[in-house]
C-alpha positions in Angstrom: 92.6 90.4 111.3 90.7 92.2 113.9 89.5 90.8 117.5 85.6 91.9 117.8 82.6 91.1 120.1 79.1 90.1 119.0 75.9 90.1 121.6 72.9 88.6 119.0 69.1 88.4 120.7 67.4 85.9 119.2 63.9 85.1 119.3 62.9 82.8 122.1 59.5 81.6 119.7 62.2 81.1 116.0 65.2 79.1 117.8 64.8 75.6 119.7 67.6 74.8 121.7 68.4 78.0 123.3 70.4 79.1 120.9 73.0 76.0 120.2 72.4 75.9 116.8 72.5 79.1 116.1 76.2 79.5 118.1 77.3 76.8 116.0 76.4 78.1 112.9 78.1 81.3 113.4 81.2 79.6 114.6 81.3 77.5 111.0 80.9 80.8 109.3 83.8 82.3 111.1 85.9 79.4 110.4 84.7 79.3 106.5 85.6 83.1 106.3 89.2 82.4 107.8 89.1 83.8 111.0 88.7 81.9 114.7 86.0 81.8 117.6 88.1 82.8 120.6 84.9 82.5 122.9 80.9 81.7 123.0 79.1 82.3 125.9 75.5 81.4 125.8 74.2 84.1 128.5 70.4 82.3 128.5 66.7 84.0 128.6 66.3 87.3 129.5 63.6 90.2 129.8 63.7 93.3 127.9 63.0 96.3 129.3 61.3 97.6 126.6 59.1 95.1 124.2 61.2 94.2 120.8 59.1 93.6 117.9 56.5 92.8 120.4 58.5 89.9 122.3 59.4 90.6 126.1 62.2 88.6 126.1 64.9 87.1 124.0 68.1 84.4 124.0 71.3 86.4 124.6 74.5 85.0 122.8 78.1 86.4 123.5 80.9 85.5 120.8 84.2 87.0 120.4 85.9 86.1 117.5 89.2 87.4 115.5 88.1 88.2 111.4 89.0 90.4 108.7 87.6 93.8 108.7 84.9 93.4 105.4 83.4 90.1 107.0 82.3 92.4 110.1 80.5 94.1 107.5 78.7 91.2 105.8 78.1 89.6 109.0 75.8 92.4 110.1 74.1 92.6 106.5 73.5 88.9 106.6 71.9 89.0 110.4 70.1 91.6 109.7 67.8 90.0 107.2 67.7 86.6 109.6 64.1 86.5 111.4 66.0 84.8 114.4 67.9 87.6 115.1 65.7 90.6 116.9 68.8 92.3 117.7 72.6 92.7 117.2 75.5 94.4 118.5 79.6 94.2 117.4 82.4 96.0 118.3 85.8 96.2 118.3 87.3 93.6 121.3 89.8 95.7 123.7 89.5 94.5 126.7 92.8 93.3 128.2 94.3 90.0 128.3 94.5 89.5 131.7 90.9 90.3 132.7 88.2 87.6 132.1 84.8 88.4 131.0 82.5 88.7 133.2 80.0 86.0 131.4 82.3 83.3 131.5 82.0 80.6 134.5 84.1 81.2 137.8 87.1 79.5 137.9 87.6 76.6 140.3 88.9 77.4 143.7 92.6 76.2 144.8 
């Protein structure tokens, strides 16, 4: 199994809750296909730069997750066809273990 990183903009006017069902969806199909949710890191509303099938902003959703190599593939081919989805991005996880991403929440101070 492979470690990658998805970024998924959905569309604000399609998804309810700001993206809760959605994150747990994906995290069921993971699961279903064998492979484990490492991190989900709902990043919130944003503005695009540039309209998006005519929509000037969008729900931004982080996951990194750990799956076999030909579920990358279908996961694309399935999103693609999902109306929620206006955009999405996955690659290959390598950042190192000792650096935290810069989306999850501070830690607590000592």
């Amino acid at each position: 199994m492979k470690k990658y990183e998805a970024i998924f903009i959905l569309d604000m006017r399609k998804v309810e809750d700001e993206g809760k069902a959605f994150s747990e969806e994906f995290a069921k199909l993971i699961q279903s296909w064998g492979g484990t949710m490492v991190e989900s890191v709902m990043m919130g509303r944003r503005q695009f730069a540039r309209e998006i099938r005519k929509r000037k902003a969008g729900v931004y959703l982080n996951f990194v997750f750990e799956v076999d190599p030909e579920k990358e593939t279908q996961i694309r081919e399935q999103y693609k066809l999902d109306e929620r989805v206006l955009r999405i991005m996955i690659i290959l996880f390598d950042r190192p273990e000792n650096v935290r991403s810069s989306l999850a929440a501070p830690e607590p101070a000592e």
